[in-house]
Structures are given as C-alpha cells and as structure tokens.
VEXSE-929096 format. One record per residue (C-alpha): x, y, z; residue in one letter. Coordinates in steps of 0.25 Angstrom, whole numbers, plus 2048, in hexadecimal, padded with zeros to 3 digits. Last residue first. Layout:
<sites>
XYZA/...
</sites>
This chain:
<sites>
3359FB94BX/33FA01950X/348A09946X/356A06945X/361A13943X/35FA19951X/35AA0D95AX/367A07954X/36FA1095DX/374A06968X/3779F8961X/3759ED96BX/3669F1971X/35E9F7964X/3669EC95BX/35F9E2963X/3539E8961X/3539EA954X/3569DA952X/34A9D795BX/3419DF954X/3459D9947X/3449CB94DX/3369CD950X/3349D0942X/33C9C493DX/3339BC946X/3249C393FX/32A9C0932X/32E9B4934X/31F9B3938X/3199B792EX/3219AF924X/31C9A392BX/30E9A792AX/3109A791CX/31399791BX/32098D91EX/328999923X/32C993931X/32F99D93CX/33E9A3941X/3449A4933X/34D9AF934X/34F9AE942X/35599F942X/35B99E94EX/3529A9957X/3579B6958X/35C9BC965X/3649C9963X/36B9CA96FX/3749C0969X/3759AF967X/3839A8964X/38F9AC95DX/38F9A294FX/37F99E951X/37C9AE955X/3839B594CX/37C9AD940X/36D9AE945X/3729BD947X/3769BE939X/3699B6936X/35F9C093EX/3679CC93AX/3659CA92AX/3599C792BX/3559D5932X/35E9DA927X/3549D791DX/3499DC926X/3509E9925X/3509EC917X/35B9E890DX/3559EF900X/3579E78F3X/34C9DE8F5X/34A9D08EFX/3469C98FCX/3549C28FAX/35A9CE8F8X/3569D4904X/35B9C890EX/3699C9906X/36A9D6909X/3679D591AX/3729C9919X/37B9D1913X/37A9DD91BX/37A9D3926X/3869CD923X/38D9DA91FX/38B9DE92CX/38F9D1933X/39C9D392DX/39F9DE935X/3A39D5941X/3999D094DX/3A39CF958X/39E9C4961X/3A29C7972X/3949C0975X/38D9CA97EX/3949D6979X/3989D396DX/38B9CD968X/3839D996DX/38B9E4968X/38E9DD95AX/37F9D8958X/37A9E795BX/3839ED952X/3809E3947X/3729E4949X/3729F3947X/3799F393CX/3709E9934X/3639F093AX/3669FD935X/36C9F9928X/35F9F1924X/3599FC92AX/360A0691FX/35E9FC913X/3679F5910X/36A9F48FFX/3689E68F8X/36C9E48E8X/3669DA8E2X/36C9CF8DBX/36D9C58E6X/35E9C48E6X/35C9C18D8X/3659B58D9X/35F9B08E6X/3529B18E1X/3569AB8D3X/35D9A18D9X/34F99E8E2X/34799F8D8X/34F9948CFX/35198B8DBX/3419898DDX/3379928E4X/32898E8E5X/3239938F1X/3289868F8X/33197F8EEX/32B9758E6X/3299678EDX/33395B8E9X/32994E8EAX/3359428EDX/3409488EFX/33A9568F5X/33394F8FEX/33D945903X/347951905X/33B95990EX/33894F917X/34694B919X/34995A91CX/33F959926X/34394D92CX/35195292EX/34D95F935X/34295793EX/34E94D942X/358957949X/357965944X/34B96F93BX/34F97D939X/35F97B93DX/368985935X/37198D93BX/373998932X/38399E934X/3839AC92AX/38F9B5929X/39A9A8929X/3A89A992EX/3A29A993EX/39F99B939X/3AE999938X/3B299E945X/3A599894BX/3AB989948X/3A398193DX/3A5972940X/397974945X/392982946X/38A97F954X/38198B954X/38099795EX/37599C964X/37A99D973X/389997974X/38E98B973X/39798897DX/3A6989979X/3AC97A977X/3AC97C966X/3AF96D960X/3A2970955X/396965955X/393961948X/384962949X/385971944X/38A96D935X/38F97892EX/38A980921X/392988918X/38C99490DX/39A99F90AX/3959AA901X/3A09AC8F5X/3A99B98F2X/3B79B38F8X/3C19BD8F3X/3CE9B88EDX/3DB9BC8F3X/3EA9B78F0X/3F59B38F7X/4029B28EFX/4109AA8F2X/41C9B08EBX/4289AD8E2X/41B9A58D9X/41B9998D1X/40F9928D8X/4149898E2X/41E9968E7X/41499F8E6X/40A9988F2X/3FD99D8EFX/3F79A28FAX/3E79A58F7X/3DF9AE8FFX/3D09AE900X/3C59BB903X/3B99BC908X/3C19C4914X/3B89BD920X/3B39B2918X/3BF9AE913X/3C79B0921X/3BE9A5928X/3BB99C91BX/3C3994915X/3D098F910X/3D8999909X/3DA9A2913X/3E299891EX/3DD99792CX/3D199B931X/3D099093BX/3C198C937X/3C6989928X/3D298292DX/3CA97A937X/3C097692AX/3CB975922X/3D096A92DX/3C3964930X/3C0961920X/3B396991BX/3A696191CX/3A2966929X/3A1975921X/39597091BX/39397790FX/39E98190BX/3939898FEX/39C9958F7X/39199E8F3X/3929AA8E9X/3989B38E4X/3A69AC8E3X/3A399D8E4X/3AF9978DDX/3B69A18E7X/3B199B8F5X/3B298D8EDX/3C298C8E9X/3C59948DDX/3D498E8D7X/3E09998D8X/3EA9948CEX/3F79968D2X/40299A8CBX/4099908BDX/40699A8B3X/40898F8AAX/3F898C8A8X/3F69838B3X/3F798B8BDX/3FA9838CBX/3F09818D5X/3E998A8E0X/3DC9888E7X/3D09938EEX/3C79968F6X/3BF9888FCX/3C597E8F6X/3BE9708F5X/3BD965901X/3B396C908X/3AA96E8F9X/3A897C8F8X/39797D8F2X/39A9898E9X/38F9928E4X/38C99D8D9X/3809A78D7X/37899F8E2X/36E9978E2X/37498B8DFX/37C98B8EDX/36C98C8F5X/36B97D8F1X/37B9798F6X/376982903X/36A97B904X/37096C902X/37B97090DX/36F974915X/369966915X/37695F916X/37B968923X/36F96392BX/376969939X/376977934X/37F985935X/37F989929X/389996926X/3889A191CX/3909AB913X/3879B790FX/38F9BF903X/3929CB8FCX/39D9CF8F3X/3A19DC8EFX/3A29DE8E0X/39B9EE8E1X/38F9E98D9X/38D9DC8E4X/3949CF8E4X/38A9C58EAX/3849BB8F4X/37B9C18FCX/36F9BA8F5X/3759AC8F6X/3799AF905X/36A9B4906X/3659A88FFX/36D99D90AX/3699A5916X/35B9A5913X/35E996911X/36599591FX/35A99D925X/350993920X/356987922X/34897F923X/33A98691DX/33A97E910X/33F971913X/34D96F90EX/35396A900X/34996E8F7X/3429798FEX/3519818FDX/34B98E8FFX/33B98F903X/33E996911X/34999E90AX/3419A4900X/3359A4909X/33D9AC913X/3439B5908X/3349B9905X/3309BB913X/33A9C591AX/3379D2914X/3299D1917X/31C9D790EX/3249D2901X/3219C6902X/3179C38F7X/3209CB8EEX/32D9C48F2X/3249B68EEX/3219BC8E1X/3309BF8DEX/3359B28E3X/32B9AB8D8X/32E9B58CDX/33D9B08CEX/3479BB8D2X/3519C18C7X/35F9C08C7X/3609BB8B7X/36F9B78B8X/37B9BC8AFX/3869B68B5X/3919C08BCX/39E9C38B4X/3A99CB8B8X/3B29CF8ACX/3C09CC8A7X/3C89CF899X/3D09CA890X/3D39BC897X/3DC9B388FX/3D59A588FX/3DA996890X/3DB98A88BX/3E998188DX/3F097A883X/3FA96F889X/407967887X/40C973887X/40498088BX/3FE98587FX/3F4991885X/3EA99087BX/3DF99E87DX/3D19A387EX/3D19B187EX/3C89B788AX/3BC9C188EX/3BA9BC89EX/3AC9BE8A4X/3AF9BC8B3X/3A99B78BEX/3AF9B28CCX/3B69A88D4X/3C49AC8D3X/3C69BA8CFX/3C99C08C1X/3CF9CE8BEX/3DC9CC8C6X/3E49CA8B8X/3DD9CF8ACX/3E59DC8ABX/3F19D28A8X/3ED9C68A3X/3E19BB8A8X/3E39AD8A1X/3D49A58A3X/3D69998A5X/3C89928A0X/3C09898AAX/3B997B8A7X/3AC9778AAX/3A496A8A8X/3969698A7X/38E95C8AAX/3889658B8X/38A9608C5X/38195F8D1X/37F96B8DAX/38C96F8E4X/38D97C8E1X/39A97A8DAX/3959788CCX/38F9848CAX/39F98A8C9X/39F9838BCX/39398D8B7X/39B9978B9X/3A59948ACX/3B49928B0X/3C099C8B0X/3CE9998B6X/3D89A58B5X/3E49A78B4X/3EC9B48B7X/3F79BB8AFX/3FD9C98B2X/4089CF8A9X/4179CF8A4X/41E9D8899X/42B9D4897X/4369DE892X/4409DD89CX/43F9CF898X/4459D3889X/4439C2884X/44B9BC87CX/4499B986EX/4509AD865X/4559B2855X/44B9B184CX/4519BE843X/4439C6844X/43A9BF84CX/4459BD855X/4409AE85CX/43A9A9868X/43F9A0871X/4429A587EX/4339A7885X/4289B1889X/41C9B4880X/4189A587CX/41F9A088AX/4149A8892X/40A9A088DX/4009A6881X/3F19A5880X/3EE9B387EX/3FB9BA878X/4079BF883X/4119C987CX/41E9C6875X/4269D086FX/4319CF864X/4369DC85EX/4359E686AX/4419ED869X/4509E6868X/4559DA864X/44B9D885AX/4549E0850X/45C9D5851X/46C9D9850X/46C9D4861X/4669C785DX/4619C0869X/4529C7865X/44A9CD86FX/43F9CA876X/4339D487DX/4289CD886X/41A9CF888X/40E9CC893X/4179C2897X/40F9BB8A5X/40D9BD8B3X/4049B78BEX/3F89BB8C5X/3F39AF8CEX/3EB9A58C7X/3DB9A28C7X/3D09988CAX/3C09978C9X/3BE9A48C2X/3B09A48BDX/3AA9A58B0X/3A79AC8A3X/3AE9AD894X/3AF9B6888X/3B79B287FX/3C29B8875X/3C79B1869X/3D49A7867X/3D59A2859X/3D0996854X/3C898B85EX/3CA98A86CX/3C0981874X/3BC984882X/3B3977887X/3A597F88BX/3A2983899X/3AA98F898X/3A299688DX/3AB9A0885X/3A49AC87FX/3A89B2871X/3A49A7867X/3979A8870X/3929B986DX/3929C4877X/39E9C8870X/3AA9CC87AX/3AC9D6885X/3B79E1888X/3C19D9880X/3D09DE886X/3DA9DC879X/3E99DE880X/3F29E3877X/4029E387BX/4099EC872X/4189E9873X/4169E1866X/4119EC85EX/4209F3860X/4279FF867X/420A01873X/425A0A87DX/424A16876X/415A1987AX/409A1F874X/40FA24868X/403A27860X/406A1E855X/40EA1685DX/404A11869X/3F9A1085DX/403A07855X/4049FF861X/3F59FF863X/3F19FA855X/3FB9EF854X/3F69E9863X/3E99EB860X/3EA9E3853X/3F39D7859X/3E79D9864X/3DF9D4859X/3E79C9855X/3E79C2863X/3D89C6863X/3D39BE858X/3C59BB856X/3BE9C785FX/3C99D185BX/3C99CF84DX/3BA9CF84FX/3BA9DD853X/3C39E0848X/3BB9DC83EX/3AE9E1844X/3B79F1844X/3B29FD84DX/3A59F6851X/3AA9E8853X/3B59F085EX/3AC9F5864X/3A39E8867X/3B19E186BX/3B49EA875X/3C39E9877X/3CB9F0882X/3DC9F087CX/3E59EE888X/3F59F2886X/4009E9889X/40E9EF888X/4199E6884X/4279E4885X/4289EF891X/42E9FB893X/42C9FE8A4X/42EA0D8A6X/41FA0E8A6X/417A1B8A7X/419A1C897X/40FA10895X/404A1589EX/403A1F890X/402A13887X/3F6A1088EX/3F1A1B88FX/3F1A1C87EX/3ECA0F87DX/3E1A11886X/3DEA1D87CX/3E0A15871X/3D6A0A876X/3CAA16879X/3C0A0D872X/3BFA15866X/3CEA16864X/3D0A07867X/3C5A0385CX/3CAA0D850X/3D9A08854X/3D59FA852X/3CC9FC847X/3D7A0383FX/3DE9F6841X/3D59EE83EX/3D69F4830X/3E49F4830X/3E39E5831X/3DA9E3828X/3E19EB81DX/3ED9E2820X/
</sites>
C-alpha cells in the first residue's frame, strides 16, 4: 500500500512538472461546453519516459513494463485531481476516467524495439515497442465502444443507479469484452443491462505494417531467402487518418492477443505515429568528386560523362545517352521536399529494341530510394477485400503507384498489358485503373460498394499518387492511326498520343538501328560475359547510388537567367505552336522545365540552377514536344543533348561547341515569338 502511495505522489509530481494538470484542468473546462453526459470521458496523458525516470525510476519502469496498470495509476490519480479541485461535476467515479497513456518516444535500447523481419513472439505481460515500416494496406474509419454504463435489473440495488459498473475498451480487447448482455451485478450478481444513451463511441482504423526491406523485392532483382510478414496495426481515435498508404511511419505500440474463436490473432495498439525517412549517408564518392573537379571549366561535361558511362554493363558506353541522362535526373527529381510537396519527372521510351532498355530501366530501378517494377497483370492503384479482424469493411490493399510512393513506379513495356485495359487506360475511363486522370490530379479514387461491406452508404475515397511513372513502347508495332504523320513525330506503337501526352518526357531512342545496333550490342554482351571490362572512368553501382543519392539531397534555387530563359521559351513555344500547329502548350510544361533545369544542377552537384541547366532542359522538352506534336520554329536536331560522340575530350568539346550554338539558336527563337524578352534576356 506504501508503494502505491508513493507512485502516486510521483504521478502527481511528474504531471505538475510537465504541465499534465494544467492540460487536465482545460480539459475539464471543454467539459462544461457539452450538454452531452456521457459514461465515460477519455483524457490524453503525454509520456516522456526519460522525465518520467528522473522524477521517480520506479515509476518509470512501472510504466515501461506494465502499462495497463500504469494507466490504472493515472487514471486513480487524475480523478482525484478532477475532485479535489472541482474540476467538473460530471464525473462521479474513477471508472468514468478514461486515461489514455501517449509514449512520446521509447528507450533506445532492443527489449524496446520490435523488428519486423523476425517471427513476433509474445512472452509475459504486454510492453511497449517501437516499430518501423511501410503501410502496404489499410481500412476505412469505423466505430467502436469507447465506454459503456450498465445497470443492475434490481430496481432495490444500489447499482441501479449511478455509475456503478462501467466498461471501457483495454488494448487487446473485442468489442464483445466491453459490450454485451451477460454480465453480472458486482454487488448482488443480478444480470446488467446496458444505459445506451450512455455509450461512448470512437474512431477505429486498421492498418497493415511490413518492414521496408520487403518492398526491395518488387524491383524486379532476384529474390532474397527472407520472408516478410506485416503486423496490424489497430489505429484509435486521435490516431485515425494519421497513416497513409504507401508511406513511412515509426509507430510506438502495445502488442496485443485478440481472441477471436477458434483463432488468436497478433496484433498491436498504436500509441502514437511519426513519419520516418531511412537514415542514409548521402554523400558523393571521392571518385565523382574528382572527376566534377576536373570538369568544372563546363557546366555540361561532367553529367555527360556520368550518363555516357551509365549502365556500361548492359549497353555500350556511348548508346542511349539521353534516355540515360533522362533515367538519373527523374531519379534525382524524385522527392518530397521540406514543405511535403512532391516532385517528380515521369518519362516515356519510345524504342524499337524494348529488351535492352527494359534491362536499363530495371538497372536504373536500384538506384533509386525505392522502386516498383508493375507486373501488366498486377494492380496498378489499389484492391479491396474483406477485414479479417471483425470489423468486417474493406481493406484497401496498395497496388504499385502507392507501393512505390516517393519514388519510382517502373510500367515496362506497355505492349505487354491486355488490349482491353490497354483501351481502357487509353480511353480515360474509370479512376482506378490507370493513367490519364492520375497523372493529371496525382491522385486515385477508390469506390467501395457499402452495401458489400456493411455500410448504408457507398464511399469513394482519395489517396495521392506520389511516385515517378518510367514506361517504354515498342515503335515497330505499327499504331492503327489513318492521319499522315506529321513532321518530327515518332510512331508511339500501341501507345496512342492521348496517352503519351500523359507523360512530361517522350525520348525516342534509336542510336544504332537495323543490323549495326544488334551487332553491337552483341559485341558488347559477349564481352562482358566472357572478359567483363571495368567501367569506363572507373564508376560502379555503388558511386553511382551514392551520386544519385547525394544529388537528390540538395536543395536547387533558379537563378534569375535560369528563370529568364525558362519563361521566355515557354512563351515563345506557346505562340508559335498554336499558331502554326493549333497545340496548346499547358502550364504544366513550366514545372517540367523547372524540374528538368534542377534536376540537371543537382546532378553536376550545384545548388544554383544556372542557365545552362535550363538550356538542357529546353532542348529535351522540346525533343519531347516535337515527337508527340511535330517539329517548331525551334529546329533542334533529334538527339540535341548529345548531338556528337563523347568516346575522348575532343568529344566533350565539341558537345559543348553544339550546345552553344543551340543556345543562340534558343534566344533567338524567344527574340521573334515572345515580344519583350529582349528586355529581361541578355544577348550574348
């Protein structure tokens, strides 16, 4: 008993310290605003363990080891605040005090932390974990019995009346342990029936948690021996909408049995919810430092090596250099900045040797932070079954675009999807199937049918669509389209331009065609199976993740002829297009060039956009226009970024020689469709 008081003196020491009573206190106030009496009134406790220790050890592992009792000694303590100091007149018993026990962080210590690649075991009494992963399914937002009030049948009981007999929800518990009509009168053992005007009901949402590493295995690479298996994770009240699908979360919990006849079900109450981001050392390898400081005379060299040496194990060096320079900035793009907006650089390969490029694109996948390769038979946004833990709604299952949230969702060869999804992608119809609306609103709507699920009502909910889209299409598969082709466009294949208008970037890719582009690559596969060469300059896999890693890390700012020249494009693009073509150029080719121009700085490891970035960024914008709509005013050549071959320094001179050329050419063109740009861009 001395104990117990002694805890408690420690419990009122450590909420009047860490401003607890005073929350307390306004609480209670909120109280009087209501009309509403209820059985139970639930009240959040914050917990900092490392306080907590310093005010009283025991107490602080009391709550460590034992939470359910602990928040027995919370809940003790805070009604006799509530009447000591005549907080409120509404409650009249312990039992109405409903303490919720939120752990702002846990021990950094492993009897703490729960790993989700091992087999979950439950020994002795339920403590708190610490747990990380990604949300791969998840419920709609359901209800369930906070608290209830009974009363006895015996009218000369005193538990007819009052707040005798109250049942409030416990971790772990179903909703027939705190709701249902055969409990007994603790006091004459008569049966209980319930107050229903009483009853106290709040959110509930499930949630499916599996370790990040599982996710590796949808990048198409060969399979690991391990075996993953999610947790469900039970989200309450305050918790609910604090997850998304697809992301990362660190998720403090209480392991739990849910006895569910004939079965026994794992699970974990969630106490509280934070982003998470892995812990990553993004930091450049000495080799692509050296070589950024030997180049550093051009502002174009170095990410032309780096793409011009990409992938040397799969293709020769030199070949499918602006889809590979494509490839690393969509990689660098790709990410949520500070303010938690998304960025990304969706692209389209337009090719006639799809199994090559389907091999870079799998390679490039690896690179990045995370990757999907969608299989054409697989979902592509999102499936819905049955809850199997008694809630009995639907559970939303992640399809690829949300598996690969914040990073790169890989389509393949879009020949290999079905003809009719394929029409039905092409035809817009339908926002839970593909691509014309979702790459428009990055968004996808779910319909859950309410009447399937135990609902009076259907629901359509929205999940953002935070992923770069990488596909390719087969340009030897003639399309059925009876208009003549018009100047500079590419034949898309089974592709129809409504579709590839979907995509910011369309590369056509055809270095070497016909019988010299297969004897090449021949060459080269022979030679790297039977003697493999090292990579030219020296870069392998690692440096080139950690390039692309460090790269995405920095933070790009335009610099005002960057702006110049990007705004002065896009009006002159817009004015000549429409009026010779009838194409209206939308505002979305902005943010493509501004991303595009970033991206390009990044990847020389610069933080300011300068304007030779966005001089890169107009030749493939326009490279793009112009195989979807046809050839401007604005005559670059097919492949302008890499109009020479860049097998020796002379090469790189002379890139840069054609890139300057194209500069003029570029202001120029601005100088005759956009009016006025002779005042904010400088000749040079």
């Amino acid at each position: 008993m001395a104990d117990i008081l002694s805890l408690k003196e420690s419990v009122v020491m450590y909420l009047d310290r860490s401003g607890g009573l005073q929350k307390l206190a306004g609480d209670c106030r909120l109280l009087h605003d209501s009309q509403q009496t209820a059985a139970v009134y639930r009240f959040r406790v914050l917990v900092n363990p490392s306080d907590l220790i310093e005010v009283d050890p025991g107490l602080g592992d009391y709550v460590l080891h034992d939470p359910l009792r602990a928040t027995v000694l919370f809940q003790s303590v805070c009604f006799l605040a509530i009447k000591t100091l005549s907080l409120t007149e509404k409650i009249h018993t312990a039992s109405q005090v409903n303490v919720s026990l939120t752990f702002t962080h846990l021990p950094p210590f492993p009897e703490y932390t729960l790993d989700l690649r091992s087999f979950h075991r439950v020994f002795g009494p339920m403590t708190p974990v610490s747990m990380e992963g990604a949300v791969i399914a998840i419920t709609r937002v359901t209800k369930y019995t906070q608290g209830a009030r009974f009363l006895c049948t015996d009218d000369d009981c005193p538990g007819s009346t009052g707040f005798h007999h109250i049942r409030v929800h416990a971790p772990g518990a179903t909703e027939s342990a705190t709701v249902r009509n055969d409990f007994s009168c603790m006091i004459c053992s008569s049966q209980l029936k319930e107050d229903v005007k009483f009853r106290v009901l709040g959110d509930k949402q499930l949630v499916e948690l599996i370790h990040v590493k599982a996710l590796d295995v949808l990048r198409g690479h060969q399979q690991s021996s391990f075996r993953y298996q999610s947790v469900t994770l039970f989200l309450r009240d305050d918790l609910c909408h604090s997850m998304t699908i697809g992301r990362l979360y660190r998720v403090v919990g209480i392991p739990s049995l849910v006895y569910q006849w004939p079965s026994i079900t794992w699970s974990v109450e969630a106490n509280s919810v934070q982003p998470w981001e892995l812990q990553r050392c993004h930091k450049a390898s000495p080799r692509c430092l050296e070589l950024s400081d030997c180049m550093a005379s051009s502002p174009w060299r170095f990410p032309a090596i780096v793409a011009h040496c990409f992938g040397s194990d799969l293709t020769p060096p030199g070949s499918y250099n602006t889809l590979k320079l494509c490839l690393l900035l969509s990689l660098v793009q790709t990410r949520t900045d500070a303010n938690e907006a998304f960025h990304n650089l969706d692209l389209l390969a337009v090719t006639d040797d799809t199994l090559v490029l389907d091999r870079l694109m799998t390679y490039s996948l690896s690179l990045a932070c995370r990757g999907v390769r969608h299989q054409a038979f697989g979902e592509m946004f999102a499936c819905l079954s049955r809850d199997e833990h008694g809630a009995g709604t639907a559970n939303i299952h992640a399809g690829s675009a949300l598996l690969a949230s914040g990073g790169i969702c890989m389509l393949g060869d879009l020949g290999f999807y079905k003809k009719d999804k394929l029409d039905y992608i092409q035809s817009g119809l339908g926002v839970d199937v593909f691509i014309l609306s979702v790459l428009e609103s990055r968004s996808v709507s779910v319909f859950i049918p309410g009447k399937k699920y135990g609902e009076e009502a259907d629901q359509q909910l929205f999940f953002p669509v935070q992923c770069s889209f990488w596909a390719l299409t087969d340009s030897s598969q003639r399309s059925r389209r009876m208009d003549p082709a018009v100047l500079g466009t590419a034949e898309m294949g089974p592709v129809q331009a409504r579709l590839a208008e979907t995509f910011g970037l369309v590369i056509q890719c055809g270095d070497r065609v016909g019988e010299q582009g297969v004897f090449a690559q021949a060459v080269h596969t022979l030679q790297q199976g039977s003697r493999p060469h090292p990579s030219c300059w020296g870069f392998s896999s690692d440096d080139y993740k950690e390039l692309v890693a460090h790269s995405r890390g920095l933070q790009a700012e335009l610099s005002p002829e960057a702006k110049k020249l990007i705004h002065g494009y896009y009006m002159a693009s817009r004015r000549a297009r429409t009026q010779s073509q009838g194409v209206k150029i939308s505002l979305a080719s902005i943010k493509l060039l501004i991303s595009l121009a970033e991206a390009h700085c990044k990847l020389c490891l610069r933080t300011k956009v300068l304007e030779e970035d966005a001089v890169i960024a107009v030749l493939l914008c326009e490279n793009s226009v112009t195989l979807k709509h046809g050839a401007s005013a604005l005559v670059v050549p097919p492949d302008a970024v890499f109009p020479c071959d860049l097998g020796d320094v002379d090469g790189l001179r002379r890139r840069d020689a054609a890139l300057d050329e194209l500069h003029q050419n570029i202001l120029r063109f601005v100088y005759t469709f956009a009016p006025g740009a002779d005042a904010y861009i400088t000749e040079e």
